[in-house]
C-alpha positions in Angstrom: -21.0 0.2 128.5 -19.2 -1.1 130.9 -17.8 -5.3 131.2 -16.7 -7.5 133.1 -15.6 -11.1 132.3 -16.0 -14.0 134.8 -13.3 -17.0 134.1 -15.2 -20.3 134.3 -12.7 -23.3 133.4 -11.9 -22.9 129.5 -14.1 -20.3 129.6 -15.7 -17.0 130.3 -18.9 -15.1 131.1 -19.2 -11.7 130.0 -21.2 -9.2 132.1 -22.2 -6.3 130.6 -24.2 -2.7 132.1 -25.4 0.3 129.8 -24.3 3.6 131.0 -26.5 5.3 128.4 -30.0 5.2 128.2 -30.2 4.9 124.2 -27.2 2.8 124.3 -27.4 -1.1 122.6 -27.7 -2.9 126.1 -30.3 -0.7 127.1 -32.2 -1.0 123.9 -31.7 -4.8 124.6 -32.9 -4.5 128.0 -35.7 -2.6 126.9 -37.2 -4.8 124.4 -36.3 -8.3 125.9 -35.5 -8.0 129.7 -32.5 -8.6 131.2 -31.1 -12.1 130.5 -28.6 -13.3 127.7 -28.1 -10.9 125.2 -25.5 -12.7 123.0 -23.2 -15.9 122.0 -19.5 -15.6 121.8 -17.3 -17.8 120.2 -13.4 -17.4 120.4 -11.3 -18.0 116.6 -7.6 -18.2 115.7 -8.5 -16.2 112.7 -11.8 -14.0 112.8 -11.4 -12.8 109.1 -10.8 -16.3 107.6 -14.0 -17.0 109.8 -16.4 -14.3 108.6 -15.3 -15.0 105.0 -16.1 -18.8 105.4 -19.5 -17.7 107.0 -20.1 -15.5 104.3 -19.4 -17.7 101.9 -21.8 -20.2 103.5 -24.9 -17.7 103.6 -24.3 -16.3 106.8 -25.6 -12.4 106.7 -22.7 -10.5 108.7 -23.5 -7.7 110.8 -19.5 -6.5 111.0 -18.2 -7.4 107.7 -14.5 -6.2 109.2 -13.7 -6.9 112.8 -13.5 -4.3 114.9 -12.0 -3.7 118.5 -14.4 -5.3 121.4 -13.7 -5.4 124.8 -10.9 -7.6 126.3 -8.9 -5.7 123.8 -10.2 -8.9 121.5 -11.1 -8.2 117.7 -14.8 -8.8 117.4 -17.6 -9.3 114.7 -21.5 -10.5 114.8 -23.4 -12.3 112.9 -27.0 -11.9 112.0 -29.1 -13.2 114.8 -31.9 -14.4 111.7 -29.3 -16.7 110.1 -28.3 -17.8 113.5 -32.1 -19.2 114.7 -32.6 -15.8 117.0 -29.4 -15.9 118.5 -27.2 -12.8 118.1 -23.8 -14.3 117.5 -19.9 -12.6 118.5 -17.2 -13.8 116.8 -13.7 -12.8 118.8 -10.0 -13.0 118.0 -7.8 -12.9 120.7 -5.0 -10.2 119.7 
């Protein structure tokens, strides 16, 4: 896929385009439209997070963080734990 973040005040908006037909965004796309496909939420310590999450009932989808874009450390949540929202946990690095 390809990104592209948008700086707005503390923040940012992530764009994001498949460039394969079968990829996630697509499948997104696909099923939903185009629109808001997901939550992010920045956190001094994404491990410490998804353990407390865990711990709380939360079903994980990355149990480990793995490299997102941004060069950021990344994991999601389950979107039915969440009330239907896929959420991204990130760690700057």
């Amino acid at each position: 896929m390809t990104t592209a973040f948008l700086p707005v005040g503390d923040t940012e908006v992530e764009l994001l385009q498949s460039t394969a037909p079968d990829g996630p965004i697509a499948g997104f796309i696909e099923k939903k439209g185009e629109g808001v496909q997901h939550v992010a939420f920045l956190v001094d310590n994404i491990e410490e997070a998804l353990k407390e999450l865990e711990a709380k009932g939360i079903r994980l989808i990355d149990k480990v963080p793995r490299m997102g874009a941004g060069g950021k450390k990344i994991a999601f949540l389950h979107p039915k734990d969440t009330n239907g929202v896929l959420v991204e946990l990130c760690q700057k690095i």
